[in-house]
C-alpha positions as a printed Julia matrix, in Angstrom:
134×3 Matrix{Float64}:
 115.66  220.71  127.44
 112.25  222.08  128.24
 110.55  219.1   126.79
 112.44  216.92  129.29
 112.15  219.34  132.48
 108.15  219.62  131.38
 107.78  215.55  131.01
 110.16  215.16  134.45
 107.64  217.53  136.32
 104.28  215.9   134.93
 105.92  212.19  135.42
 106.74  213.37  138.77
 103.37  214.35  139.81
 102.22  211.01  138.68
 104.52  209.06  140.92
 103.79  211.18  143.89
  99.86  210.4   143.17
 100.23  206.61  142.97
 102.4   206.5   145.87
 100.95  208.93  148.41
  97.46  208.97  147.8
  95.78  206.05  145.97
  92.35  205.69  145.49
  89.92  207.86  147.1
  88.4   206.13  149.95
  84.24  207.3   150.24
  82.84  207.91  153.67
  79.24  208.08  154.84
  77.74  208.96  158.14
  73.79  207.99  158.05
  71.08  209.48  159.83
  69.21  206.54  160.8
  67.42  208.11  164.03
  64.26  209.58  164.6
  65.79  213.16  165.15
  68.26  215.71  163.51
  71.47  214.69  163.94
  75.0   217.25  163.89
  77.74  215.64  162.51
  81.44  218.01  162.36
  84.33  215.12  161.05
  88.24  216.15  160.83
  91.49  214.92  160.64
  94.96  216.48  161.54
  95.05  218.56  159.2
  91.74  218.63  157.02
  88.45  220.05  158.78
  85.19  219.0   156.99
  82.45  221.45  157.63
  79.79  220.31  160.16
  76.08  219.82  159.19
  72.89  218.68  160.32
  71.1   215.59  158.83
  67.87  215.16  159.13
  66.34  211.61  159.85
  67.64  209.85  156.76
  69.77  212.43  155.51
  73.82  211.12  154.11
  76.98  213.12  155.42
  79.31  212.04  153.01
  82.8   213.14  152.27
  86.21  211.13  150.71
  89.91  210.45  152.19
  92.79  209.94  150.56
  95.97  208.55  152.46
  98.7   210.83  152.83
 102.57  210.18  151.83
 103.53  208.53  154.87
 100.0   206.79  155.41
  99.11  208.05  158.71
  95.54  209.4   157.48
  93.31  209.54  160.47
  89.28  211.19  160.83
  87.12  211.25  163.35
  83.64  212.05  163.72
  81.92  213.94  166.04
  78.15  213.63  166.11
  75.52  214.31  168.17
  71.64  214.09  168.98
  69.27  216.99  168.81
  67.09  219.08  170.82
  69.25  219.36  173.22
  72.58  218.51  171.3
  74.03  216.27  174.85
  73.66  213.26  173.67
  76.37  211.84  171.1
  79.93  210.19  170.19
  83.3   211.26  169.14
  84.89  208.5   167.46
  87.41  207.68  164.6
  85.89  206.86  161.21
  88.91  205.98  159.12
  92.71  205.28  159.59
  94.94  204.08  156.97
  95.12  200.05  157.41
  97.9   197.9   155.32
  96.51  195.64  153.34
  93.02  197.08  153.22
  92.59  197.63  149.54
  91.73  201.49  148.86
  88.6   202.66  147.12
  86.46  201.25  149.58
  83.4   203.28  150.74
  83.28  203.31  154.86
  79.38  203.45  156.53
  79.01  204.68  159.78
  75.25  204.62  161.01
  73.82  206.67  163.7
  70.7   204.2   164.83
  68.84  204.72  168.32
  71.07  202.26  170.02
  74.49  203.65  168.83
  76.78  203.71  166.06
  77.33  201.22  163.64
  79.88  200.44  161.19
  79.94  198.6   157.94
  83.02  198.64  155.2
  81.12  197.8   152.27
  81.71  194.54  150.32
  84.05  193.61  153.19
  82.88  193.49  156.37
  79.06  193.34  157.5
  77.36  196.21  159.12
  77.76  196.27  163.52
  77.33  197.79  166.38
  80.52  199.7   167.11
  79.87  202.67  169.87
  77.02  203.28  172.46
  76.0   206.72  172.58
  77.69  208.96  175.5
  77.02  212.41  177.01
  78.9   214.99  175.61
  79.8   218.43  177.12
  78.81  221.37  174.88
């Protein structure tokens, strides 16, 4: 009887895996400015720590969908000295029929943010930049 509660609980876990999370998805946020960039990204219920990238400099960080595939992060990231200039936007939300495993680049150039789901669709421009309040 243990046998069978032991191979129901690891089987279980299995299932649960295949159906709630797939593949991991990979996310990058690129420094592609001239400046050190801050860049803090979250979801409902996951916060990634913030960090500055210098010019060049990868924020990178994976996703996995959640049971009932609502999965959404967003990004905030913003423009030093001063730290005013910037864009809060969303950098990944489940979509059916997207395959999973994909990696997601977002691209902070001098003109705004770009956006580029590798092997699928081509990098573009997808934000200007805004000012933020601090």
């Amino acid at each position: 009887m243990k046998y069978l509660l032991a191979f129901l609980i690891v089987y279980g876990q299995c299932i649960i895996g295949n159906v709630s999370g797939g593949q991991t998805n990979h996310l990058q946020v690129w420094n592609d400015l001239d400046v050190t960039v801050y860049v803090h990204c979250k979801s409902g219920s996951s916060d990634i720590k913030g960090a500055y990238k210098r010019p060049g400099q990868l924020y990178p960080f994976p996703v996995r969908d959640n049971f009932w595939k609502t999965t959404l992060f967003w990004c905030t990231v913003r423009q030093g000295p001063d730290w005013k200039r910037g864009r809060k936007f969303d950098v990944y939300e489940y979509e059916k029929g997207v395959p999973q495993g994909g990696t997601y680049i977002w691209r902070a150039k001098k003109d705004g943010i770009y956006f580029e789901l590798k092997n699928r669709k081509p990098l573009h421009k997808v934000w200007d930049w805004q000012i933020l309040p601090l």
